[in-house]
N, C-alpha and C positions, 0 to 999 in steps of 0.2 A: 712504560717499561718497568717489570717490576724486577728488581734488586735482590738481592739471596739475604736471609737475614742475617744479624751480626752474633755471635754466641753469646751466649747469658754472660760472662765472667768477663766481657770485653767490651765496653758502651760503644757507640758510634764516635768515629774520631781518634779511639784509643790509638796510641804510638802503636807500632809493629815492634816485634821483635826483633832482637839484631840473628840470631845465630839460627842458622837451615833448619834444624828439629823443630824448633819453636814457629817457626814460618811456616813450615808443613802443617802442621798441629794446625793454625789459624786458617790455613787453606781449607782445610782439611773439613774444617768447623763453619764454612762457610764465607767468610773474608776475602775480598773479591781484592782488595789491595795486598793480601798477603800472596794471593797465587801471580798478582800483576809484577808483584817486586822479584818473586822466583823468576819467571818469564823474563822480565828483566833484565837480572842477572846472570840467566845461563843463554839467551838467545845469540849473545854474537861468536860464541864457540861452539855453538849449536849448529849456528849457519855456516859456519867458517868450516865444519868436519863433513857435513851435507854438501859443500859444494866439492869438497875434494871425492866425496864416494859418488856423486852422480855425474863430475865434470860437469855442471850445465846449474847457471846461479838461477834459472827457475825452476827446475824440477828440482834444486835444494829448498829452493821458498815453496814450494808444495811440499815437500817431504816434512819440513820445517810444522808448518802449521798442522801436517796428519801425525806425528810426534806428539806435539803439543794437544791436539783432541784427544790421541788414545791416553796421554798423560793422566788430563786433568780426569778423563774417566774413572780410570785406575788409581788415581789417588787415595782412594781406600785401600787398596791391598798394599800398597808403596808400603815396606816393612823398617826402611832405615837401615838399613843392612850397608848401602853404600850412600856416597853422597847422591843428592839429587839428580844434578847436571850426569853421574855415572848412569842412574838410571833411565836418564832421557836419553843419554847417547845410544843404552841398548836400545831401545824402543826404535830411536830412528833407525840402528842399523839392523836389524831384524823387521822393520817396514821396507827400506832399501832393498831387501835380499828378494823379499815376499814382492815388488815389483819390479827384481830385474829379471827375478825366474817366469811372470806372468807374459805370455804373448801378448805382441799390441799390434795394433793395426798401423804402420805405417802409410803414410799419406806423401805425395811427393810433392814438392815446391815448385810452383808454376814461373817456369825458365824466365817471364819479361819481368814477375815481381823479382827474383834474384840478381838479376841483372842492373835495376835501377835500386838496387840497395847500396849507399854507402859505406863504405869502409876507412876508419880511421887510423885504423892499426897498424901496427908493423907491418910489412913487405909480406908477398901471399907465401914465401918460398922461407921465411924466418916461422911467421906463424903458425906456417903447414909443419914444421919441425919441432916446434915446439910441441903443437899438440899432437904430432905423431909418436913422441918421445911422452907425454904423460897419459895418451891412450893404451900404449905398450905397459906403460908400469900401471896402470888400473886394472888392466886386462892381467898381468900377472896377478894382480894383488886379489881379485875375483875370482885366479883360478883357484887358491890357497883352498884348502878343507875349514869349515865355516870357525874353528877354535882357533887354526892360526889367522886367521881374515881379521876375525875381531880383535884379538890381539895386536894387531899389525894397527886397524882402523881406528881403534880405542888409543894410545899410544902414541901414535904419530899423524893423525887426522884428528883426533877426538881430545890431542892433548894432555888425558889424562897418564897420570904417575903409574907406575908398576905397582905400589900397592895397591891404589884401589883397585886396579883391572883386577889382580889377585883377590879382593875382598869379592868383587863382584863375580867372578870365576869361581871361586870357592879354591882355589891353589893358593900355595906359597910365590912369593915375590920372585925366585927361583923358578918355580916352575913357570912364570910367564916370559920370563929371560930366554928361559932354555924353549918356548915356543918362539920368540921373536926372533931368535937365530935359524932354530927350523926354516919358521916362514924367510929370512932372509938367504938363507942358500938356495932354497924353490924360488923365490923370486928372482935372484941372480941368472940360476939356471935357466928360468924361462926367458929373460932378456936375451944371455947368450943364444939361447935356438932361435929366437925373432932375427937378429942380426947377422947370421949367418945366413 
């Protein structure tokens, strides 16, 4: 298996940097432990914002890993404009969008394997509620215009602060407030018409 080489200014073994610029720079430069430590560091809020935009913890562990390959691709153009972890969440959420607009072929569950599957979870009339009530709000939050979607996904799935969504938006910390409220009265509004 051959190994990427390590850059001239950095022997084999060298410490890693502590602070994201410098980590990217090492990636960047080929350091296979400096892209391992990012990966890392931004995987479990990675996975944790993927499973709320797909509902379903494997198609976020797919999304997850197609994230991370268009990353590491792209890691030449990555400009530092925002932090890292901002950058991968767009990545994921504009790979997300690009596979929920794509037709799929659905396949149907063959009724005796459904039937001998175990179930450990709550009662079918709690659980059916639950995920009728966080189907309703993904389905709002998808219907949203793709500025307030990411705003909304970025934010409250993705974690990230009002400024960087701003840095990475290219707006004022105000202007993503005043989308997060937008998107929250379209969201409101679509609850309300499901429930009538």
């Amino acid at each position: 298996m051959r190994t990427e080489p390590e850059p001239p200014d950095s022997p084999p073994g060298a410490a890693l940097p502590e602070d994201e610029a410098a980590l990217v720079a090492a990636a960047r430069a080929g350091r296979r432990d400096a892209a391992e430590r990012l990966a890392a560091e931004s995987y479990e809020k990675l996975f944790a914002a993927c499973c709320r935009m797909t509902g379903d913890p494997d198609a976020a562990a797919d999304l997850v890993q197609e994230t991370y390959r268009k990353a590491w691709r792209a890691l030449p153009e990555f400009r530092g404009a925002s932090r890292f972890s901002t950058w991968l969440f767009r990545i994921a959420f504009t790979t997300h969008l690009k596979n929920v607009r794509r037709p799929r072929l659905v396949l149907p569950i063959d009724p005796a394997l459904e039937a001998a599957a175990a179930d450990s979870g709550p009662g079918p009339e709690l659980e059916a509620a639950r995920r009728e009530r966080n189907e309703r709000l993904r389905r709002a939050v998808a219907a949203l215009p793709d500025v307030l979607r990411f705003a909304v996904t970025a934010h409250y799935w993705g974690e990230m602060p009002v400024r960087e969504i701003a840095v990475a938006e290219g707006i004022t910390p105000v202007g993503v407030r005043k989308r997060l409220a937008r998107a929250f009265r379209q969201i409101a509004g679509a609850l309300e018409e499901r429930t009538r």
